[in-house]
C-alpha positions in Angstrom: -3.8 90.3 -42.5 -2.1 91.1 -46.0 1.6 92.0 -46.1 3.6 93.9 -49.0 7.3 93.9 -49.0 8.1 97.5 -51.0 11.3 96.8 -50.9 14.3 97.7 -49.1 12.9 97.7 -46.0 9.5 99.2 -46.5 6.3 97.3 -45.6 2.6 97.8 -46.1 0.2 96.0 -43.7 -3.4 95.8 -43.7 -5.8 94.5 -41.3 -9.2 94.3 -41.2 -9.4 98.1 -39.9 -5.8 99.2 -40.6 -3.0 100.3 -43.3 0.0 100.6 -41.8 3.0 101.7 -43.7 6.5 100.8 -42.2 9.4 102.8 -43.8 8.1 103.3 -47.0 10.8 104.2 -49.7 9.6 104.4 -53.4 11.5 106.9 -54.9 15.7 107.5 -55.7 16.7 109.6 -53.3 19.5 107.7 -52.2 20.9 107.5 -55.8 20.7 111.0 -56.4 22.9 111.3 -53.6 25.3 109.0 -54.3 25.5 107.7 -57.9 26.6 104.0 -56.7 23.5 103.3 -55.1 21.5 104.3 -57.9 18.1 101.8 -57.4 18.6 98.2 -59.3 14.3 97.9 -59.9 12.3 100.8 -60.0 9.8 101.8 -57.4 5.8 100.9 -58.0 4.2 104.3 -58.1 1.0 102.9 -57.2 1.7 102.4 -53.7 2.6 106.5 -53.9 -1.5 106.5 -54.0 -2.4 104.7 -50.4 -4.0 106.4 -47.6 -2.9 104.8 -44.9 -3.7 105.5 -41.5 -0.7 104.8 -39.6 3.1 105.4 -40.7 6.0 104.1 -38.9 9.4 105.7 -39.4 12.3 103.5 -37.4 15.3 105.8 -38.1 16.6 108.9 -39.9 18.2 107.5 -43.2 17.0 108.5 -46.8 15.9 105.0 -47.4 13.8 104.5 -44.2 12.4 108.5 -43.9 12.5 109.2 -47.7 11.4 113.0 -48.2 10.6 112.3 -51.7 8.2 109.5 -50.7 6.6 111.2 -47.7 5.1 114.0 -48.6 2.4 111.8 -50.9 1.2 110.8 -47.5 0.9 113.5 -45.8 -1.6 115.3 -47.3 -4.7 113.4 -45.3 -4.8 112.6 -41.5 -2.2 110.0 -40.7 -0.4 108.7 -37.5 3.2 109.1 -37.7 5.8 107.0 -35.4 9.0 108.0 -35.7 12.2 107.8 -33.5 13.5 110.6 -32.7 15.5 112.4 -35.9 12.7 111.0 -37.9 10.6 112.7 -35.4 12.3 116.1 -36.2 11.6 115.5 -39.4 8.6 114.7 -39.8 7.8 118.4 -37.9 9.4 120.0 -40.4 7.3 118.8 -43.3 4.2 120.4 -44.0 0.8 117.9 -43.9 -2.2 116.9 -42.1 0.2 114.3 -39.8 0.0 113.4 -36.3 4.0 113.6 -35.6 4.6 111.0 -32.3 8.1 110.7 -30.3 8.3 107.1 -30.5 11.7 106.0 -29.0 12.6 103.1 -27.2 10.4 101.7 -25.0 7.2 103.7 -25.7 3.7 102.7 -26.5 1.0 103.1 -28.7 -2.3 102.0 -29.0 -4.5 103.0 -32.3 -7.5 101.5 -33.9 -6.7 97.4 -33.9 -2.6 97.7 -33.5 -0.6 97.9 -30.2 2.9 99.1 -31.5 6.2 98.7 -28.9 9.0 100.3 -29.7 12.5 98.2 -28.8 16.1 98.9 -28.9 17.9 98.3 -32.1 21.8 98.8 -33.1 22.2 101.4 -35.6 24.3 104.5 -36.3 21.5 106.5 -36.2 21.4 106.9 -32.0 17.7 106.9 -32.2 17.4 104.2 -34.5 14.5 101.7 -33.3 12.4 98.3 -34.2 9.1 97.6 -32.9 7.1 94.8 -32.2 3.4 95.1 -33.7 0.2 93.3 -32.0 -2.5 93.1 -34.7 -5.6 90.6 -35.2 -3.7 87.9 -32.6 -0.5 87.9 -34.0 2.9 89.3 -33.0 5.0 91.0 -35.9 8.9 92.0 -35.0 10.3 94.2 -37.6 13.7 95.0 -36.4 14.6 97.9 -38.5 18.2 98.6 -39.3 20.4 97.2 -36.7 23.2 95.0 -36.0 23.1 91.6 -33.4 23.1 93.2 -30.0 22.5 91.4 -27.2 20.5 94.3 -25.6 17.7 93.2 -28.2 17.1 90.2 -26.8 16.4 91.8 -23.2 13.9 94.1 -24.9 12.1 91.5 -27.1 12.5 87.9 -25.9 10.2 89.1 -22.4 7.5 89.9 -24.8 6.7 86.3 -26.3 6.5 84.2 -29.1 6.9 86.2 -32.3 4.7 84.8 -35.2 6.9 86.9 -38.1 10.1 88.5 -38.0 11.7 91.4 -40.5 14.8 92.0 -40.5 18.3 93.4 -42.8 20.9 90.5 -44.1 22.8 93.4 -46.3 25.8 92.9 -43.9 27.1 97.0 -44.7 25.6 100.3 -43.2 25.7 98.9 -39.6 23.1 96.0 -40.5 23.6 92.4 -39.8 25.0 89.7 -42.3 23.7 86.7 -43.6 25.2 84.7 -40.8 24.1 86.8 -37.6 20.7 87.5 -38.7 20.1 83.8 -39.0 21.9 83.8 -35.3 19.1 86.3 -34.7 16.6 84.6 -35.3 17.9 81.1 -33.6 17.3 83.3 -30.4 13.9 85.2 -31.2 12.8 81.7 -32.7 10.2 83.4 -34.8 7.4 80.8 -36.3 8.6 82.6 -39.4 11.8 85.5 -40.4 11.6 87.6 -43.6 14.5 88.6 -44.6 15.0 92.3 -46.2 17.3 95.3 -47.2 18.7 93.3 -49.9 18.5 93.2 -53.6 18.0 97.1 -54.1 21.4 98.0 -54.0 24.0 94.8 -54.4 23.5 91.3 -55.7 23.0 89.2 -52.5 21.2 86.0 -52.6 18.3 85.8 -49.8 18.5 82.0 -50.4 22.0 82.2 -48.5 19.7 83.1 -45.5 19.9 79.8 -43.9 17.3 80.6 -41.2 15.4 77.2 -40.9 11.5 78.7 -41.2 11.7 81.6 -43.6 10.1 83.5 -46.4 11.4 85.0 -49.1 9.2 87.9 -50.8 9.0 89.4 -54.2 8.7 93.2 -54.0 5.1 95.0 -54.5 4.0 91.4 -54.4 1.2 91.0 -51.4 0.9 87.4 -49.1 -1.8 87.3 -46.8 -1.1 85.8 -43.3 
């Protein structure tokens, strides 16, 4: 399995038979918006060029379900998870994509992933992780949320998580440095990534004091 942090939050994962894209943000929407959050590296255009076959969408906010980035995906036949306002959408956009509900506590099966979708914490009210099965392992990408205990009943019954993803910003409803690394004392993944940093503020991931961790360089793959 190869992993590719795209930054912000976006991911791309390959397996032997899959691309999966996870939140994929690679333009400046945000910024064009809102002149503060103007983006501090720019995006690798490349990865505008992959044809993935699955996308997963865990909320409605520009930088998660980016309509600049999209529609460069859409063009071929792609399976798109997406909680629900990414959901809407995603129906909305024109494209070859398979548009799935994929709230809390649904399913899916496709090609060698098994995707679960768990609560998360976020001001969007639809706003979901999930918890990936792929090639033996057990990835837990929380999406944007804050430390909720309700998490924990959601996750910690489905075993022993082999990476974890998750936000240390600490603004837009997202946990700090401290509670994520009191996140992950209680998922106790083999390893936690931390993300949603660096793109618009000058936090130090080192400050992540999580005891097993990795810290990524954007557009930069690892193979686990």
């Amino acid at each position: 399995m190869n992993i590719t942090w795209l930054g912000q939050a976006g991911l791309h994962i390959e397996t032997e038979k899959t691309g999966l894209l996870v939140d994929p943000y690679l333009s400046d929407s945000v910024g064009k918006k809102n002149p503060n959050m103007r983006r501090r590296y720019p995006p690798d255009t490349s990865f505008l060029h992959l044809k993935p076959d699955i996308i997963l969408l865990t909320h409605n906010h520009i930088d998660h379900t980016d309509p600049e980035t999209l529609p460069y995906y859409l063009q071929e036949p792609v399976e798109c998870l997406a909680s629900g306002n990414s959901w809407q959408m995603l129906r909305e956009m024109e494209g070859k994509h398979h548009a799935i509900l994929f709230n809390r506590h649904s399913e899916w099966s496709s090609r060698d992933m098994h995707f679960i979708a768990v609560y998360a914490e976020h001001s969007d009210s639809h706003a979901i992780g999930a918890v990936i099965e792929a090639e033996g392992k057990r990835l837990y990408i929380t999406g944007d949320t804050l430390y909720n205990r309700m998490i924990f009943d959601d996750v910690l019954p489905l075993g022993k998580m082999d990476l974890l993803f998750l936000p240390v910003n600490g603004v837009g409803n997202n946990m700090n440095l401290t509670d994520a690394a009191r996140f992950c004392e209680r998922i106790k993944p083999d390893c936690a990534i931390p993300m949603h940093y660096g793109m618009y503020d000058d936090l130090d991931p080192r400050d992540f004091t999580y005891s097993s961790r990795m810290i990524l360089e954007p557009y930069k793959k690892f193979e686990f």
